[in-house]
C-alpha positions as CSV (number, residue, x, y, z in Angstrom):
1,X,6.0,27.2,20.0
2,X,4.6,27.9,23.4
3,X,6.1,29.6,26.1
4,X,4.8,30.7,29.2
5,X,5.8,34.1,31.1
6,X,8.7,35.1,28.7
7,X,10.2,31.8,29.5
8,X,11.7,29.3,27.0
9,X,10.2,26.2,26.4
10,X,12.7,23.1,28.0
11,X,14.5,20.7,25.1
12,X,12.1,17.8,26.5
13,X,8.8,19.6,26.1
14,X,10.2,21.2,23.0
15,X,10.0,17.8,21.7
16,X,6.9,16.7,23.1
17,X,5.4,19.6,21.4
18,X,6.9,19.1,18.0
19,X,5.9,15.3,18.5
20,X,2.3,16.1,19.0
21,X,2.3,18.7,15.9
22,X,3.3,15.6,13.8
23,X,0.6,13.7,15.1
24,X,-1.8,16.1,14.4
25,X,-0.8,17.0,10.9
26,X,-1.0,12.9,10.6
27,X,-4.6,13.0,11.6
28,X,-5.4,16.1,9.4
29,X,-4.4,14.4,6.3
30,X,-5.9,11.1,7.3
31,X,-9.3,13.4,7.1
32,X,-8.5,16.0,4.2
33,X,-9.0,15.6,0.8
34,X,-5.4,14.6,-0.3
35,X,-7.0,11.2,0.8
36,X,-6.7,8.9,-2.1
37,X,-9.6,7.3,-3.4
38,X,-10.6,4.2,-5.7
39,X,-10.4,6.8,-9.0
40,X,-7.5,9.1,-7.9
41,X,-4.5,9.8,-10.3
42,X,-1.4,8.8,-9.7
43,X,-0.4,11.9,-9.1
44,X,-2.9,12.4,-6.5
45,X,-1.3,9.6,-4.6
46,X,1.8,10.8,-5.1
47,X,1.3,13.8,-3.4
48,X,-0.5,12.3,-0.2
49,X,2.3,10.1,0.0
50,X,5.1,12.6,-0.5
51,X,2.9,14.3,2.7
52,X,3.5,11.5,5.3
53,X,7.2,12.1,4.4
54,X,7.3,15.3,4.4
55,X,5.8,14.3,8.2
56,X,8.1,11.9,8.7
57,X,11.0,14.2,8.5
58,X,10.1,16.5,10.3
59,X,9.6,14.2,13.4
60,X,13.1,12.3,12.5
61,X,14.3,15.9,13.0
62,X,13.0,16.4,16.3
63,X,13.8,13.1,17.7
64,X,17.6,12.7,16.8
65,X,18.2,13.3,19.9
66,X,16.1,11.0,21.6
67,X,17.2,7.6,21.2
68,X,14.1,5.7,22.4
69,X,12.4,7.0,18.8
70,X,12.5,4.2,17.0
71,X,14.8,3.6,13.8
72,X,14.1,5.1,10.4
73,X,10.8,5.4,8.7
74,X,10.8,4.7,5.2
75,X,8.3,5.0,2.3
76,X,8.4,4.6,-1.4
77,X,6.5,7.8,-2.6
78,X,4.3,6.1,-5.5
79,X,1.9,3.1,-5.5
80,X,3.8,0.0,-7.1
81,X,2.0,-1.0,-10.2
82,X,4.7,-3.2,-12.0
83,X,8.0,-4.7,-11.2
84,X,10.2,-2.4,-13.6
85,X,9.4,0.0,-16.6
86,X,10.3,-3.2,-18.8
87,X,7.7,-5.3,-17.0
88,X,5.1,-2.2,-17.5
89,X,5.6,-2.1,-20.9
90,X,4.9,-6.0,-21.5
91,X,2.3,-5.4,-19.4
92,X,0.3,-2.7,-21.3
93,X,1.2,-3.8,-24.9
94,X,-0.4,-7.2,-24.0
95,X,-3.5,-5.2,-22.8
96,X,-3.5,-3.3,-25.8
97,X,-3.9,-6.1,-28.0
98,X,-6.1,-8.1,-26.3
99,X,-8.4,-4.8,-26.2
100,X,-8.0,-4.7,-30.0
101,X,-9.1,-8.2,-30.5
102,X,-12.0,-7.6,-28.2
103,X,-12.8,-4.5,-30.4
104,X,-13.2,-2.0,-27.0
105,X,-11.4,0.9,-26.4
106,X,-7.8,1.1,-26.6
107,X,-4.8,4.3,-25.2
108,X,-3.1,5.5,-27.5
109,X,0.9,5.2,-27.3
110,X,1.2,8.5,-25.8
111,X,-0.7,7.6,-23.0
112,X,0.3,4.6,-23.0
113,X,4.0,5.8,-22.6
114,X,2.6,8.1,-19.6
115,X,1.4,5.6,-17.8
116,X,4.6,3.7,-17.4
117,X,6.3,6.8,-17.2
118,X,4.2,7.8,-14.4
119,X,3.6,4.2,-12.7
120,X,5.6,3.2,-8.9
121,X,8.0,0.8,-10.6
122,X,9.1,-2.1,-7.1
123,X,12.8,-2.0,-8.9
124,X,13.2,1.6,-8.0
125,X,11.5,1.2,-4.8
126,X,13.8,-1.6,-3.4
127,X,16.8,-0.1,-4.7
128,X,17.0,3.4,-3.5
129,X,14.1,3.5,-0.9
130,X,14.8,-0.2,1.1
131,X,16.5,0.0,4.2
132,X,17.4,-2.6,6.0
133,X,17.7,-1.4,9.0
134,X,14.8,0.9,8.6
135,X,10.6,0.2,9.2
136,X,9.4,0.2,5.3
137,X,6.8,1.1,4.1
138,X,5.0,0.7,0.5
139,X,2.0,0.7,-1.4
140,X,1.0,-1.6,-4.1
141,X,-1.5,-1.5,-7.0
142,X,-2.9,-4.9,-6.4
143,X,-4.2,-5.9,-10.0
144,X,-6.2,-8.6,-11.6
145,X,-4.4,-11.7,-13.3
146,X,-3.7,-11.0,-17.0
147,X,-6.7,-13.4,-17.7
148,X,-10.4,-12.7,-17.4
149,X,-11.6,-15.9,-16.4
150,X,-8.6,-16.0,-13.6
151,X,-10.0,-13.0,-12.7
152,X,-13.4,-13.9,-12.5
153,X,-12.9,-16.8,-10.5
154,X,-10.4,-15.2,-8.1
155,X,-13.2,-12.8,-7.2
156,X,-12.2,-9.8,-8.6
157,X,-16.3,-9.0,-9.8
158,X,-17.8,-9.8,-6.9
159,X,-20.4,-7.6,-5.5
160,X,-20.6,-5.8,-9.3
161,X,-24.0,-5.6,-10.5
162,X,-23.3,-7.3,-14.5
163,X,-23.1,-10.2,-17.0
164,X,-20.1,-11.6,-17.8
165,X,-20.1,-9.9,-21.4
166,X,-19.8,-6.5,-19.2
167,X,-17.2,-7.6,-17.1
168,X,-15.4,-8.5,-20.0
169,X,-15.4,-5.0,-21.4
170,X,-14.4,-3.8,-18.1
171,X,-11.3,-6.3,-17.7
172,X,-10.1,-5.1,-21.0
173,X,-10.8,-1.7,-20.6
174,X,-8.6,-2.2,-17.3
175,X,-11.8,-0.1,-15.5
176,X,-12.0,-3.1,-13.6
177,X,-12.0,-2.1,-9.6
178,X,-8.7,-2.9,-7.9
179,X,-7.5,-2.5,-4.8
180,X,-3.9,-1.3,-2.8
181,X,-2.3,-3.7,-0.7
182,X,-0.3,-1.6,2.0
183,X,3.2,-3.3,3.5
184,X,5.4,-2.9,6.2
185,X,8.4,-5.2,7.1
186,X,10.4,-4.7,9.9
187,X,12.6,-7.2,12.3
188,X,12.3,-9.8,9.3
189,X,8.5,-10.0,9.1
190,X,6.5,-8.8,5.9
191,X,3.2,-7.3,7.2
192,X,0.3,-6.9,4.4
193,X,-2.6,-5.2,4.9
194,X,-5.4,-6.1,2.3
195,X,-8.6,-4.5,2.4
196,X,-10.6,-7.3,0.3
197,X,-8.9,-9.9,3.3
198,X,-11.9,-12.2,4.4
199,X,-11.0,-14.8,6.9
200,X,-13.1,-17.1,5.1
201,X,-13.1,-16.8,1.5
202,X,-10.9,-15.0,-1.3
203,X,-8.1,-14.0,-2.0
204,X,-6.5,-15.5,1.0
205,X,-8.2,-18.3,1.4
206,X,-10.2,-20.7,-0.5
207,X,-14.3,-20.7,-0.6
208,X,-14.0,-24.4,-0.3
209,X,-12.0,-24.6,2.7
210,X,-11.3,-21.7,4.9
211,X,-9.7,-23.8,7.8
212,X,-6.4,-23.4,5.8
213,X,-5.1,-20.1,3.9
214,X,-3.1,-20.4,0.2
215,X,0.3,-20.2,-0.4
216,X,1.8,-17.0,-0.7
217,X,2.8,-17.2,-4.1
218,X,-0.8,-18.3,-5.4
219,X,-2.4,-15.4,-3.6
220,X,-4.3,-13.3,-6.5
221,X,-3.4,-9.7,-6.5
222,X,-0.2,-10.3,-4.7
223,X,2.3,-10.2,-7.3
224,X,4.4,-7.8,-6.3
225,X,4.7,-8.3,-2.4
226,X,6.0,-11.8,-3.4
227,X,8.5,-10.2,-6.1
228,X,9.4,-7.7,-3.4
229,X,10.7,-10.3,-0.9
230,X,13.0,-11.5,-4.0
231,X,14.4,-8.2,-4.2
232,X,15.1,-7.9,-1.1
233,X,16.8,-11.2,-0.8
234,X,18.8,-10.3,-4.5
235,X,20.0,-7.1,-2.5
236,X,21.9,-9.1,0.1
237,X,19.9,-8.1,2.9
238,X,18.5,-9.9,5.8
239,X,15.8,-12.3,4.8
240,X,12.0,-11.7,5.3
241,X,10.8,-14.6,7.3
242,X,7.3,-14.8,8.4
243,X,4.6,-12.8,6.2
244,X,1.4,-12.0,7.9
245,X,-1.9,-10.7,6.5
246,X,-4.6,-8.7,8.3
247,X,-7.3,-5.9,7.0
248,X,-10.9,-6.9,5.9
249,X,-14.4,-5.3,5.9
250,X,-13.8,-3.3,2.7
251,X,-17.2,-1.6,1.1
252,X,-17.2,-0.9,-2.2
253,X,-14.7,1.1,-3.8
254,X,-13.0,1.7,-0.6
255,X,-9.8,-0.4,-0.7
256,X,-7.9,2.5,-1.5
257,X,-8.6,4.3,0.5
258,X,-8.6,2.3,3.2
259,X,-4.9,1.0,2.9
260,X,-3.7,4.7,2.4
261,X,-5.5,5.1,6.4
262,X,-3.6,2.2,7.2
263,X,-0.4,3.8,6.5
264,X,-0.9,7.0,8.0
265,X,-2.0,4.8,11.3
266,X,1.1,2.9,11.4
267,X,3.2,5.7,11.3
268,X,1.7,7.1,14.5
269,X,1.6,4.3,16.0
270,X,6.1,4.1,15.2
271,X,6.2,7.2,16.1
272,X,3.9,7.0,20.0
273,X,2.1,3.6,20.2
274,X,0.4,5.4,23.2
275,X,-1.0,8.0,21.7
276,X,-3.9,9.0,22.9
277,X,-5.6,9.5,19.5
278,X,-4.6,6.2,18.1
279,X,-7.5,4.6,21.1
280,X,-10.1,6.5,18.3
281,X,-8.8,5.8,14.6
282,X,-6.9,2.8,14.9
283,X,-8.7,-0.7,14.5
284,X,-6.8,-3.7,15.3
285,X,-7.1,-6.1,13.0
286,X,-6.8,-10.0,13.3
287,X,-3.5,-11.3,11.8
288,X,-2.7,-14.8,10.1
289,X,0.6,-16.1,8.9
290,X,0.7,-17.0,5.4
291,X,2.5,-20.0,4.5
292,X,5.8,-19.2,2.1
């Protein structure tokens, strides 16, 4: 750390150095490769997420002593893809025989036992990263309904170049571009960041009549926010009361992406919402309550 004329540095710029190191590494890996994108593995996201702890802790460390910080930040280290491993494995061997009646090409078991191996499961999640107390954090697979003409209609092909035949083969191939939906609740208030948000138009709200926005549990691609907030209320803690949605402007392919920028921004901001930085890389987006 930096010390001037043989002197040591004072406890309170100690931690505004160590502060602004956090910040920094935060902005580093909001530009670096670890960056997921719409194809990454899981284990690529993984690893970015296990980075913004790894952050985290060190700036929990440095702050312990300074009790305007505010309370615990937690994330769940994975992306959410299915409620349990149970739920996964319904999941898949649904897909699997719906791709063999559609005669495209189907994983083997072995893989497909990886993938729910390796899959964010929102059981674990709750269980042993929740804190009520805490400012939570996740990120969820947001994935099409387990029905191609759902899908279709929910506007999960828009924008792709295609028949219908070809989406088709993508939907059962499960190739067919998703997004990640990034939450935070804190102080009883669900917040969820969705990249293919439009103010006017799906998934939020309907092409028909955009004056009024859907009920949360008809929202497509919300599946698991919704079957988080029973979780939380099965666990005995306090209730989530008021769910918000915000994001938007999402190019193609970039919803990952996006929503993994997202988190990195809302940790600085819990950590300094004055930060100086924040003025650069952090868009404020327009927020709307969705009705429970």
């Amino acid at each position: 750390m930096a010390s001037f004329s043989g002197a040591s540095t004072p406890a309170s710029n100690q931690f505004t150095i160590n502060f602004q190191d956090c910040i920094n590494q935060l902005i580093t890996l909001r530009d670096s490769d670890l960056l997921p994108v719409r194809d990454s593995e899981v284990s690529a996201i993984c690893l970015f997420l296990q980075e913004v702890v790894a952050i985290i802790y060190r700036f929990q460390a440095h702050s312990q002593t300074h009790p305007q910080i505010p309370a615990t930040i937690s994330i769940y280290p994975n992306e959410i893809s299915y409620v349990s491993a149970a739920d996964a494995n319904r999941q898949l061997t649904l897909t699997h025989e719906r791709q063999s009646a559609a005669g495209v090409v189907q994983e083997s078991p072995e893989e497909l036992k990886s993938h729910i191996r390796d899959a964010g499961k929102l059981n674990i999640a709750c269980s042993h990263f929740y804190k009520a107390k805490a400012i939570n954090l996740f990120l969820f697979r947001a994935s099409p309904p387990l029905n191609f003409m759902a899908a279709k209609r929910d506007g999960w092909f828009d924008g792709l170049q295609g028949s219908d035949a070809e989406w088709e083969v993508l939907y059962h191939n499960r190739t067919v571009p998703y997004r990640s939906l990034a939450v935070k609740i804190t102080e009883h208030v669900m917040w969820i960041y969705d990249p293919a948000y439009d103010p006017k138009g799906p998934p939020v709200f309907d092409a028909s009549d955009p004056s009024r926005p859907k009920r949360l549990g008809i929202i497509s691609g919300w599946a698991m926010p919704r079957a988080l907030l029973t979780l939380i209320k099965n666990k005995g803690c306090a209730k989530v009361k008021t769910v918000m949605v915000g994001g938007g402007n999402n190019p193609d392919g970039e919803g990952r992406r996006m929503s993994c920028q997202w988190v990195i921004n809302e940790v600085m901001k819990i950590m300094n919402p004055d930060a100086p930085e924040l003025k650069e890389i952090v868009a404020e987006h327009a927020w709307h309550e969705v009705p429970r």
